[in-house]
C-alpha positions in Angstrom: 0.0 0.0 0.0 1.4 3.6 -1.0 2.2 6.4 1.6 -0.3 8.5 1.5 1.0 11.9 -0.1 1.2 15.0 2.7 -1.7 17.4 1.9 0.2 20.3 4.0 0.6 23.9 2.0 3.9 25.4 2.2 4.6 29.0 2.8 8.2 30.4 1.1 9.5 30.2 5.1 8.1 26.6 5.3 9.4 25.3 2.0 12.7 26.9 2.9 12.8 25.0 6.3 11.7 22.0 4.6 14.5 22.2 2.4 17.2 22.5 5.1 15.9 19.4 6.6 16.1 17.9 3.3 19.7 18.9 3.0 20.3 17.7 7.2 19.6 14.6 5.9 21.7 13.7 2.7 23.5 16.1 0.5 21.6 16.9 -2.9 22.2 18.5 -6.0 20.2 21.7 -7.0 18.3 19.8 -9.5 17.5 16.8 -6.8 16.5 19.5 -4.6 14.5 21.6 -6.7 12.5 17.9 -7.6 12.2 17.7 -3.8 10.6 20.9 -3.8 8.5 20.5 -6.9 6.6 17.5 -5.3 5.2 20.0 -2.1 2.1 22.0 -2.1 3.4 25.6 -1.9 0.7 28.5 -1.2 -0.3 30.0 -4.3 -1.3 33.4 -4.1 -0.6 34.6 -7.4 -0.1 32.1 -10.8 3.5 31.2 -10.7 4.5 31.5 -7.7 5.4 28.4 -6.9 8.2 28.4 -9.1 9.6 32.1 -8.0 9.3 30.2 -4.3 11.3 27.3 -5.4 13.5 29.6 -7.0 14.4 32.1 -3.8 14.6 28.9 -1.6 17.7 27.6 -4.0 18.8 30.8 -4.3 18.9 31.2 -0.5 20.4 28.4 0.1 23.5 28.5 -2.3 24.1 31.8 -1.0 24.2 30.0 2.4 26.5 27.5 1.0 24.4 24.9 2.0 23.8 23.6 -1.9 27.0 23.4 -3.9 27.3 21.1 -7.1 30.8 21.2 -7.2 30.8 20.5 -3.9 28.3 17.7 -4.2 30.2 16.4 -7.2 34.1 16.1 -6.2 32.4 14.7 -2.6 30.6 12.4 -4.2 33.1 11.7 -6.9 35.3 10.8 -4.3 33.9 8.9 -2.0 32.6 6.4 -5.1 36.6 6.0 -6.4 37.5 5.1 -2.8 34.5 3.3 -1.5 33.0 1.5 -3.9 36.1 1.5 -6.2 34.3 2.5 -9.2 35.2 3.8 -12.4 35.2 6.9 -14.1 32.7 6.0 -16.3 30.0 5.5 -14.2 30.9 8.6 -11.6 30.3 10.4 -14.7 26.8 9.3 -15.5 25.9 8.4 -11.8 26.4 12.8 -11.6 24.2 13.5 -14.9 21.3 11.2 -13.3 21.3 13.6 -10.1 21.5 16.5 -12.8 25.0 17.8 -12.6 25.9 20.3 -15.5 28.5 18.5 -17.5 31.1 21.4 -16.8 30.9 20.6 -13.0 31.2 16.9 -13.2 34.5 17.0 -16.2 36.2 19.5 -13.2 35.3 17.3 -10.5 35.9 13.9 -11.7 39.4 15.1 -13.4 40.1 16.1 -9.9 39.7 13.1 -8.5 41.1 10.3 -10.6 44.4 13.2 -10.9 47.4 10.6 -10.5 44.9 7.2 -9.8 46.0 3.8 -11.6 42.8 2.9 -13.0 44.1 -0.3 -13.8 45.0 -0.8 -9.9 42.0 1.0 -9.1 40.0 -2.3 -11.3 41.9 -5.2 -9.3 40.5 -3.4 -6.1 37.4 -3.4 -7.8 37.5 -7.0 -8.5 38.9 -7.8 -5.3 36.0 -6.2 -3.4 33.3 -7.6 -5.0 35.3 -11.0 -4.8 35.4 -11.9 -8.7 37.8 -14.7 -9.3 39.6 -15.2 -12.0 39.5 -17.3 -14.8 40.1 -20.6 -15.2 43.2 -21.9 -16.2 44.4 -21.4 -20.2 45.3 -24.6 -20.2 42.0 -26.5 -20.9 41.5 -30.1 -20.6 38.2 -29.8 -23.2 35.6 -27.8 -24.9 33.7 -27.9 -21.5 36.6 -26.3 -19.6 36.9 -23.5 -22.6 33.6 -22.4 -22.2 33.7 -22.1 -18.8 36.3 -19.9 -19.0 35.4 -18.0 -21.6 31.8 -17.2 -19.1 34.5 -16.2 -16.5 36.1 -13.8 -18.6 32.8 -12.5 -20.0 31.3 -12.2 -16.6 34.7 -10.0 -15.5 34.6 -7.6 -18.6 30.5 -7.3 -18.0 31.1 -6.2 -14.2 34.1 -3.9 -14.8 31.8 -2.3 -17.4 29.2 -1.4 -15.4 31.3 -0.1 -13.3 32.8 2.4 -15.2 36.1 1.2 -16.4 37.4 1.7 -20.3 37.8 -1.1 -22.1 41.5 -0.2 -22.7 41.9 -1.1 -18.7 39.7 -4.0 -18.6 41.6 -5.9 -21.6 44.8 -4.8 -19.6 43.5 -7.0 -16.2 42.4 -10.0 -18.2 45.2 -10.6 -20.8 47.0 -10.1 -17.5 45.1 -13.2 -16.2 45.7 -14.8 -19.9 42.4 -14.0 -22.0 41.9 -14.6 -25.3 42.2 -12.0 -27.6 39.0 -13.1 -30.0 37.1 -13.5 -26.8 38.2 -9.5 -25.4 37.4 -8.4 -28.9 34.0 -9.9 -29.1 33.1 -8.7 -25.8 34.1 -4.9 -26.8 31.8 -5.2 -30.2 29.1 -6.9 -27.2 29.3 -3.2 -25.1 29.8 -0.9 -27.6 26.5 -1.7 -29.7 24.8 -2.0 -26.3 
């Protein structure tokens, strides 16, 4: 059963309170925030107004320097290269979901993967979410190839999604022996996709 949507109007001082609460709890981009916002019901006393509301509350608050996208974005960028160990590639699009302007994220994520070996930064990847790696090159029979050849496949697939180039990927699996038809069909496999 759904929550049941609030029905409570929100004066300008109300919505900006609401907002600060909003930001007490998580850190948000303008455009997250501003969706926040959109969702309440905000007193209407002339057509409009509800935008020019939303508006002064942002306003307000990045005068405050309580809502900073660059901020937000080398934060964030950050703490997703050295938590969660991902790649650049999907810091980048994970900051154009939560509505980053493109400028802000290329500053922020150069700044952060500044002097980082992606290729290191992939083994930790692999590491954390406990891949392991591929069987042996040496196989005993078909059964054994394909097997491996799922390994590998699987590998490239996670590294992918996690936002690594496929010039570092093939670099970690012909590392671990890959094939090079297999690495080439899987690069054709993500780039249509």
């Amino acid at each position: 059963m759904p929550f049941k949507r609030s029905s409570k109007i929100y004066d300008p001082p109300a919505l900006y309170e609401y907002a600060v609460q909003a930001l007490g709890r998580r850190m948000r981009t303008v455009a997250e925030l501003k969706r926040l916002l959109r969702m309440k019901h905000v007193e209407e006393r002339v057509e409009g107004d509800k935008d020019a509301a939303i508006e002064a509350v942002i306003r307000k608050l990045k005068d405050q320097r309580y809502l900073n996208d660059m901020q937000f974005a080398a934060l964030f960028s950050a703490s997703r290269k050295d938590g969660a160990k991902h790649g650049r590639g999907r810091i980048i699009n994970d900051l154009k979901i939560k509505g980053v302007h493109k400028d802000v994220i290329e500053k922020a994520v150069t700044s952060t993967f500044e002097g980082v070996n992606e290729e290191e930064l992939a083994r930790e990847y692999i590491a954390k979410k406990r891949l392991k790696r591929p069987s042996s090159v040496n196989y005993k029979d078909a059964k054994s190839r394909l097997q491996s050849q799922k390994e590998t496949a699987k590998i490239f697939r996670a590294l992918a999604r996690a936002g690594f180039r496929s010039a570092i990927i093939f670099k970690v699996l012909k590392n671990w022996g890959a094939e090079d038809e297999l690495l080439s069909a899987l690069d054709d496999e993500t780039s249509t996709t």
